[in-house]
N, C-alpha and C positions, 0 to 999 in steps of 0.2 A: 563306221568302220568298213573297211574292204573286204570284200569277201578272199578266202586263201585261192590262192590258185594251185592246180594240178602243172609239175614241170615234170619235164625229161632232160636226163643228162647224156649230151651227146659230146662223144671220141672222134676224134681227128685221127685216122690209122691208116694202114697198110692194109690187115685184113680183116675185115669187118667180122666176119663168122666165126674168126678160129679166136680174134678178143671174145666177141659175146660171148662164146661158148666157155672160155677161163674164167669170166665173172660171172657167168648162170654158177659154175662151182663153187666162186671164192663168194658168194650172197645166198646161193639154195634160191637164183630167180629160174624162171623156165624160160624158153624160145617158146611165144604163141606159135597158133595153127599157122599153116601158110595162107595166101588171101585166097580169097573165096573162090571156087574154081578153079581152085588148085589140090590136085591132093598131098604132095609134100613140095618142102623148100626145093631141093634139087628141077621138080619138075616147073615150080616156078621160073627158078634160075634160067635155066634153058630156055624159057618159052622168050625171054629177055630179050634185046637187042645185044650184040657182043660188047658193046660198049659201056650199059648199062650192068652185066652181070655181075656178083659177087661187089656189087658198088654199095651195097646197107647192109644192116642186119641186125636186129635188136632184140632184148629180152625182157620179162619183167617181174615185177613180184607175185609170184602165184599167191600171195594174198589181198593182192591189189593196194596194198597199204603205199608202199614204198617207189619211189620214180623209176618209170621205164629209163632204159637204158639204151640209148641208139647209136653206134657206130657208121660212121661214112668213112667209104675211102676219100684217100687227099693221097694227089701225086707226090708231095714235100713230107719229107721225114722228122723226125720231132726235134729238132733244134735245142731248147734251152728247158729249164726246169720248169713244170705246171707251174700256173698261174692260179689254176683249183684242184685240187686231189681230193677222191676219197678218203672219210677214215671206214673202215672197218670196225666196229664198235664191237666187239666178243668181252670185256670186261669190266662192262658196268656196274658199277656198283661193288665192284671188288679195289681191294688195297693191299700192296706189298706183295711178298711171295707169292700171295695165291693169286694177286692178280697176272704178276709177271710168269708164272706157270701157266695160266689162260692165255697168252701172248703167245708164249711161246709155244704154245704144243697148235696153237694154230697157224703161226709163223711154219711149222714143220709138216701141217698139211698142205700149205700150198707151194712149200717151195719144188715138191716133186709136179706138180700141175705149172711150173715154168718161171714163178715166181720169184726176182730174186733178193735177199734176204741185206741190206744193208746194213744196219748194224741195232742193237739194243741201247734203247736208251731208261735207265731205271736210276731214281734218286732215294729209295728205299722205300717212297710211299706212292711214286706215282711213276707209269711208265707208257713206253711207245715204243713200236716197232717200227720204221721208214722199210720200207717195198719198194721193188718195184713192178709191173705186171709183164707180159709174155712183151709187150711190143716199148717196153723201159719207160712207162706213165708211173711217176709217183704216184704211193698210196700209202698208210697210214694203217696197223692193227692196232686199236688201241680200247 
């Protein structure tokens, strides 16, 4: 048997910082330290070539459990519907109203964080919420 591997899931965007930054919220991941000999992001950024700047930016699970998360710019905008989305899991192990209550009161935190709300899907015992995030990437509360 193979050993598991450790992955990262990396975004195709526009603006690498200001995605990371709405899914450090919409996961509770953090932006690590900036690299070493740096004291923060911004003075990294700058010390960049112009061409390089604001070109990454990634975050991860401050319990190390869960895959970093990296962001690149791409000059092309997002074309057609993911090929992979997140889901958001806040309702495990939950059923019916009290799941679709757990959805939706978190559907309502993020839609003010830039989030937008596509529609509810519930069949009385099991449910899902389609998203989309600040830069229109399908994603999933469920």
């Amino acid at each position: 048997m193979s050993a598991i591997k450790k992955f990262q899931v990396t975004f195709d965007c526009a603006e690498p910082e200001r995605l990371a930054r709405f899914w450090c919220e919409v996961l509770g991941y953090v932006v690590p330290p900036p690299p070493e000999g740096f004291a923060t992001w911004d003075e990294f950024t700058g010390a960049q070539p112009p061409e390089q700047r604001d070109a990454w930016f990634a975050c991860s699970d401050p319990s190390g459990v869960g895959p970093r998360l990296y962001f690149q710019r791409v000059p092309e905008g997002k074309a057609a519907k993911n090929r992979v989305h997140l889901d958001v899991r806040v309702g495990t192990g939950l059923m019916g109203e009290e799941r679709l209550a757990v959805l939706e009161a978190e559907c309502a935190r993020l839609v003010p964080l830039g989030a937008v709300h596509l529609r509810t899907l519930y069949d009385g015992e099991d449910s899902c919420i389609p998203m989309l995030d600040i830069e229109g990437n399908e994603f999933c509360i469920d």
